[in-house]
N, C-alpha and C positions, 0 to 999 in steps of 0.2 A: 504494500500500500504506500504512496505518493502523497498524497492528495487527502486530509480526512474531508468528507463532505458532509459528513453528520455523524451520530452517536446512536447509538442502542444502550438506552438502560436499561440494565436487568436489577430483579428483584431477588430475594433470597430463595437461594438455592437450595440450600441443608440435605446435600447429599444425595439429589434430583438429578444424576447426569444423564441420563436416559432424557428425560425430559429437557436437559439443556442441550443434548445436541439436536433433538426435534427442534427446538425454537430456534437455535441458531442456524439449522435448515431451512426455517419456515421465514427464519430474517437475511437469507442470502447469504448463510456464512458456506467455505465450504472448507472441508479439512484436506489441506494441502502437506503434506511429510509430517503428518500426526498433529497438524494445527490449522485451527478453526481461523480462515480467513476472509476480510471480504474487501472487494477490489476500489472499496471509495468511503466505506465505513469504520467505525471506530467502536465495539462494545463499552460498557462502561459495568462491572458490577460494584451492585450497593452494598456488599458486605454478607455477613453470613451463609459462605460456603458447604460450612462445619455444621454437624451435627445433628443428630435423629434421622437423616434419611438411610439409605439401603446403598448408596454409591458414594459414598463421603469421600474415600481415595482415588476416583475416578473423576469424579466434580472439579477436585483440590486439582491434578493433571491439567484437566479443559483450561482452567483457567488462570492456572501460572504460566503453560506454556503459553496462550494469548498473549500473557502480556508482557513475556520474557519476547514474544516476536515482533511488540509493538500493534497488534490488532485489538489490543480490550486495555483498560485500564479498570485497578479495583481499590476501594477503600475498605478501611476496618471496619468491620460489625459487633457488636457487643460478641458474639461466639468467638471471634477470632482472641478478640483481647484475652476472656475469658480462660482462652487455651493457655497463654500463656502466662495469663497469671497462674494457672494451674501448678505449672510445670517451673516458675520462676521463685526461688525463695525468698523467703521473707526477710527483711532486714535481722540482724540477730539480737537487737532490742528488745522487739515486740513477743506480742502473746504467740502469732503463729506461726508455723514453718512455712507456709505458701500463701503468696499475695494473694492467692484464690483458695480457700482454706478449702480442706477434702471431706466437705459436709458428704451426709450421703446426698442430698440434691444435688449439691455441686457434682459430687461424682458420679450421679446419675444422669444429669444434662449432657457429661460427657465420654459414657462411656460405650457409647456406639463406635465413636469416631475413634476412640480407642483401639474396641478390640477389631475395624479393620484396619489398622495400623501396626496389628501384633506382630505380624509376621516383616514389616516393614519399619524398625525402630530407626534408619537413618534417614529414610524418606520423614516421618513425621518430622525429625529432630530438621530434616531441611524447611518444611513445611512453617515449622514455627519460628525458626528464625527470620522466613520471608516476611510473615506478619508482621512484623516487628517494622518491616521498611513500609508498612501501608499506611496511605495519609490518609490521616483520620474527616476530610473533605476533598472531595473537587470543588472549583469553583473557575468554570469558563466566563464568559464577559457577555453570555447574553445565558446560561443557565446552573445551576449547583446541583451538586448530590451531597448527600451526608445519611449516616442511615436510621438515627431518628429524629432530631432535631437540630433547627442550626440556629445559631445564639450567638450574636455577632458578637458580643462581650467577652466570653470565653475563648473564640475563637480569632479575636483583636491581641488577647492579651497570651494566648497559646502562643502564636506568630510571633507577640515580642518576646520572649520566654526560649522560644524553642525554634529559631530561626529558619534553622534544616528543614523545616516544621515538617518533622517528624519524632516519634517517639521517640527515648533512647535508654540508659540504663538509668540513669539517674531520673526520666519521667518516673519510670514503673515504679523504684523502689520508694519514688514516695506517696506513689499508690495506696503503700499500706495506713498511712493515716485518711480516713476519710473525711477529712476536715480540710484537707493539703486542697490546694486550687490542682492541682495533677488530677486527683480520682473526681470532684467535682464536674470538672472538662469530660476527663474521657466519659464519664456517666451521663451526663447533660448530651454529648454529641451520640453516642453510638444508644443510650437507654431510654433518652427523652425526661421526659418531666413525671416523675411519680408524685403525685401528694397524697397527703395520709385521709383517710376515711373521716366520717365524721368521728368524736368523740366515744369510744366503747360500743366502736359498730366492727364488723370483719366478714367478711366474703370469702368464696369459698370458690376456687378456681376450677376450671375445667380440665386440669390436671390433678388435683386432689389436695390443691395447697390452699392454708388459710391464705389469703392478705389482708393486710390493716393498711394496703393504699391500692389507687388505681393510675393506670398511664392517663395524662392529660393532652389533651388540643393544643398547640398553640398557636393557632390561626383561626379567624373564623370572626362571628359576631360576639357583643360581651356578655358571658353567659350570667345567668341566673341563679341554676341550682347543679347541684353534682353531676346529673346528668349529663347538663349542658356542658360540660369541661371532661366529660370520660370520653378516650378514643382506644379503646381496646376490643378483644373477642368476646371476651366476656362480661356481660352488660350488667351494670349495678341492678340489685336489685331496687326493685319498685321503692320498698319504703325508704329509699339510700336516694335512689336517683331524684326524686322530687323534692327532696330536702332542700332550703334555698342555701345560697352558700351565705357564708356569715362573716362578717368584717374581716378585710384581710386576707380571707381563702384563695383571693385571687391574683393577689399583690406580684408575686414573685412569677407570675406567668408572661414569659416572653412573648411576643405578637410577628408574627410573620406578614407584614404589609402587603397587601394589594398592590403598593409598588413596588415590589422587589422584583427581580428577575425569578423565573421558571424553577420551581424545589423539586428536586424529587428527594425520596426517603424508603425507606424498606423498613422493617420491623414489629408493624401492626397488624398483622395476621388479619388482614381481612376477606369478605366472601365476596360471591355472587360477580357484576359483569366491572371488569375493570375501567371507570371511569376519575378524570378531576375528581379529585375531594373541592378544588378553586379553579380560579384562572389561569392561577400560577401556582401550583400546588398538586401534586400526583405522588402517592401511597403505589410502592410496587409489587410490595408483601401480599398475596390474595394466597396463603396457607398453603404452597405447594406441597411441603411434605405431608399435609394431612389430607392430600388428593384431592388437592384444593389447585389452581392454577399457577405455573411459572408465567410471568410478564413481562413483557420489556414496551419501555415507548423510545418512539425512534423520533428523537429529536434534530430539527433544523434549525429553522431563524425565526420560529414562530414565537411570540410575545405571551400570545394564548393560549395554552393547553387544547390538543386539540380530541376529539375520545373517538376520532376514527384512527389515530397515530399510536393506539394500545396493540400487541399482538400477543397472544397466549397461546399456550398449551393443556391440554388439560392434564392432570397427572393421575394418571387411571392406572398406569402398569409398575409393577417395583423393580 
């Protein structure tokens, strides 16, 4: 490739290769000496490669080699960090030995990606090192990616911080205080905005977990009640969602403009037909690993999102 003419965002994978190389058939890609190419395009993935699908080290393949040939570029996704904080120790101050302590959740989230990696311990050990080089945003001059929320404040004061702007040893290891502006950032960009429930209330997730918060919007009209601020799979319940929100509950919620240029995001596990969530505003996550759709929108120079520029796959086979 010469020439980019546009972009293909893709949405989270988690181990969907089968399905990723249908879409990047169905987007023009074609695999040239073991790599997905196309002769005027550019992929883009928004993160979350890793975890719970059925082709985690297959997926992981597709798309380093892309972007080690210059046809795809990718950023971090909460999974990717994840891995590595898994596998990265912990300062030898603190309480834990790993910046991702080895709850059994934590080591459930990741133990797919694991055991296809058993038999392959230098490939992973390559795999996670490359993480390590992935910029936690794109940001071209007429559109962004980032893969839950982008927060110009964090991501102002990231740049001045961390020039390279990229991660390095000394981001991660000061990860482990979560109070440090490091884990603040990477959690705000790749996790979005959680806020807590109302007062001695707790939901019960579609995976079998309490929470005492939910993921929030940050774009849109200025909400009213819980409701109006939940953007997740799992919907508040009734008596939670119509609760109005109370002094403050809203303060700390960043706003994604109507005037900004074109966002796109992954991490919302959402359903049904891939359109805008805004103008400028497109959600890529439609729950492929739960055979739910792989997405990509294939961006130009347009200003306005446009919801004939979505292309999917459905992910019916493992």
């Amino acid at each position: 490739m010469t020439t980019c003419s546009g972009y293909d965002i893709i949405g989270d994978v988690h181990g969907c290769a089968n399905a990723l190389e249908r879409l990047l058939d169905k987007l023009g890609y074609e695999k040239l000496n073991g790599v997905f190419r196309h002769p005027s395009r550019q992929a883009i993935f928004a993160g979350d490669i890793v975890d719970r699908g059925p082709h985690i080290r297959e997926a992981l393949h597709i798309a380093k080699a892309m972007c080690d040939a210059g046809s795809a570029q990718m950023i971090m996704g909460n999974h990717e960090f994840d891995a590595i904080g898994y596998h990265t120790p912990a300062p030898k101050d603190g309480s834990r030995k790993y910046l991702r302590e080895h709850t059994e959740r934590h080591s459930r989230l990741i133990a797919e990606t694991l055991a296809q990696f058993d038999d392959f311990p230098d490939e992973w050990a390559m795999f996670l090192a490359w993480f390590k080089t992935l910029p936690l945003y794109i940001e071209k001059p007429n559109f962004r990616v980032v893969h839950a929320c982008w927060d110009q404040n964090y991501i102002n004061e990231f740049n001045r911080r961390y020039p390279a702007l990229r991660i390095d040893d000394d981001f991660l290891a000061a990860t482990a205080d979560t109070n440090s502006f490091e884990w603040q950032c990477i959690s705000r960009l790749t996790r979005g905005r959680d806020l807590p429930l109302p007062k001695g209330t707790a939901m019960q997730s579609a995976e079998g977990f309490e929470r005492r918060s939910f993921r929030a919007r940050f774009w849109g009209r200025k909400p009213k009640t819980y409701g109006d601020l939940a953007f997740q799979p799992d919907p508040l319940p009734d008596a939670i969602a119509s609760q109005p929100l109370g002094t403050g509950d809203d303060l700390e919620i960043n706003r994604y403009s109507k005037n900004e240029v074109p966002l796109f995001i992954g991490h919302y596990w959402l359903s049904g037909k891939p359109k805008p969530i805004a103008d400028n505003l497109a959600c890529l996550d439609y729950s492929a690993v739960k055979y739910g759709r792989l997405v990509a929108y294939s961006m130009d120079d347009e200003t306005i999102l446009d919801p004939d520029k979505f292309t999917w796959v459905h992910v019916d086979i493992p």
